[in-house]
C-alpha positions as CSV (number, residue, x, y, z in Angstrom):
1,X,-10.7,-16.8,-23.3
2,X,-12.3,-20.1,-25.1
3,X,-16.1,-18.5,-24.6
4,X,-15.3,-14.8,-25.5
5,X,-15.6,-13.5,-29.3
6,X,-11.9,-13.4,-30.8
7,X,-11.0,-10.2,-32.4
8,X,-8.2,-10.3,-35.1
9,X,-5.7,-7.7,-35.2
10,X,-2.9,-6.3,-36.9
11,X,0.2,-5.5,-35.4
12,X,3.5,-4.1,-35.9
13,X,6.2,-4.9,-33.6
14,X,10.4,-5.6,-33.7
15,X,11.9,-8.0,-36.0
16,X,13.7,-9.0,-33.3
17,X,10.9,-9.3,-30.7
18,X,9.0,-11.7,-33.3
19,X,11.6,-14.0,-33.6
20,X,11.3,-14.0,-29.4
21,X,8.1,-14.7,-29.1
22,X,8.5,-17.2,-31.9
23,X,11.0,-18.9,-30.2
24,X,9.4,-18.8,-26.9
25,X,5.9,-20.3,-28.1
26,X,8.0,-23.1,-29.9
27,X,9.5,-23.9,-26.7
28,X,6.2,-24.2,-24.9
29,X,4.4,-25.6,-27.7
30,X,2.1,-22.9,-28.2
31,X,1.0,-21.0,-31.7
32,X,2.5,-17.6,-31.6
33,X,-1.5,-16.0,-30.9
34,X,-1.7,-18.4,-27.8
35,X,1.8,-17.0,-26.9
36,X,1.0,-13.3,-27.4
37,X,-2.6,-13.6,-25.7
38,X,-0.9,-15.6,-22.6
39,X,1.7,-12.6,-22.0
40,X,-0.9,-10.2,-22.1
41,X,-3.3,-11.6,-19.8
42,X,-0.6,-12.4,-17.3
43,X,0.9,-8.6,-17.9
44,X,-2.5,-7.3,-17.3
45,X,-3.0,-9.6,-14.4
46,X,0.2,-8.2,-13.0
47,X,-0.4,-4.9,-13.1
48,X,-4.1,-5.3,-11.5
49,X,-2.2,-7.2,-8.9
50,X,0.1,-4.1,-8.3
51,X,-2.2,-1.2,-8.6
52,X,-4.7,-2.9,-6.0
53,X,-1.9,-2.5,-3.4
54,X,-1.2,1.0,-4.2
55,X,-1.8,3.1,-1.1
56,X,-2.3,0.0,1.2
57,X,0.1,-0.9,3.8
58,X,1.4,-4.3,3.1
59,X,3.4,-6.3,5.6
60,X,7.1,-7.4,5.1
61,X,6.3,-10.8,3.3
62,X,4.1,-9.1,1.1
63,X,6.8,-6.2,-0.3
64,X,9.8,-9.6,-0.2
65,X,7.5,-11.4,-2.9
66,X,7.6,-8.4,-4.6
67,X,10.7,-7.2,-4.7
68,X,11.5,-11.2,-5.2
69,X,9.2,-11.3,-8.5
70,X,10.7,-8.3,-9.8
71,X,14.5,-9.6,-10.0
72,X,13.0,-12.8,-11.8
73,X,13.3,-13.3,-15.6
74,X,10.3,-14.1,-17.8
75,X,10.2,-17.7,-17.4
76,X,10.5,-18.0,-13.2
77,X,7.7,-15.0,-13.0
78,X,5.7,-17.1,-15.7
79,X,5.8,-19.8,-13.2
80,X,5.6,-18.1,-10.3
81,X,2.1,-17.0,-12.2
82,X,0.9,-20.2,-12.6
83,X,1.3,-21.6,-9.4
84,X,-0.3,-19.0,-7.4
85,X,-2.9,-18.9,-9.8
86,X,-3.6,-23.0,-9.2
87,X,-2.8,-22.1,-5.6
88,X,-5.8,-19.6,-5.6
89,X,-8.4,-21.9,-7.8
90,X,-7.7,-24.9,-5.1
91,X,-8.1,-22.9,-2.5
92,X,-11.8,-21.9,-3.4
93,X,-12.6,-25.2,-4.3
């Protein structure tokens, strides 16, 4: 996102879910805007991910990582993330 125009917001969310995120970006060393902005790209990611395989037959493997991804907490599908994504930008390199 370094070369797009950022766009502030305002927004209202859980006390609860604040102190979260707040804790979560401190343990990553990120500012809680770098926090936020990761989860949503990665959320958004995700659900691209999912709705291009909607109504195409994917093989055994394929439905495992799935099912795999979706009985892993925040942080292992964070990393899980990350390391196809480096996966993927080595592979067209």
């Amino acid at each position: 996102m370094s070369d797009e125009r950022r766009v502030p917001i305002t927004l209202r969310m859980p006390r609860a879910l604040l102190d979260n995120l707040k804790a979560q970006a401190d343990l990553r060393s990120h500012s809680m805007n770098a926090e936020i902005v990761q989860r949503l790209e990665e959320s958004i990611h995700l659900s691209h991910s999912a709705h291009a395989l909607e109504g195409e037959d994917i093989t055994d493997a394929e439905r495992a990582v799935v099912q795999s991804m979706r009985n892993m907490n925040d942080t292992q599908r964070r990393a899980l993330v990350i390391l196809v994504n480096s996966l993927s930008s080595s592979e067209s390199d």
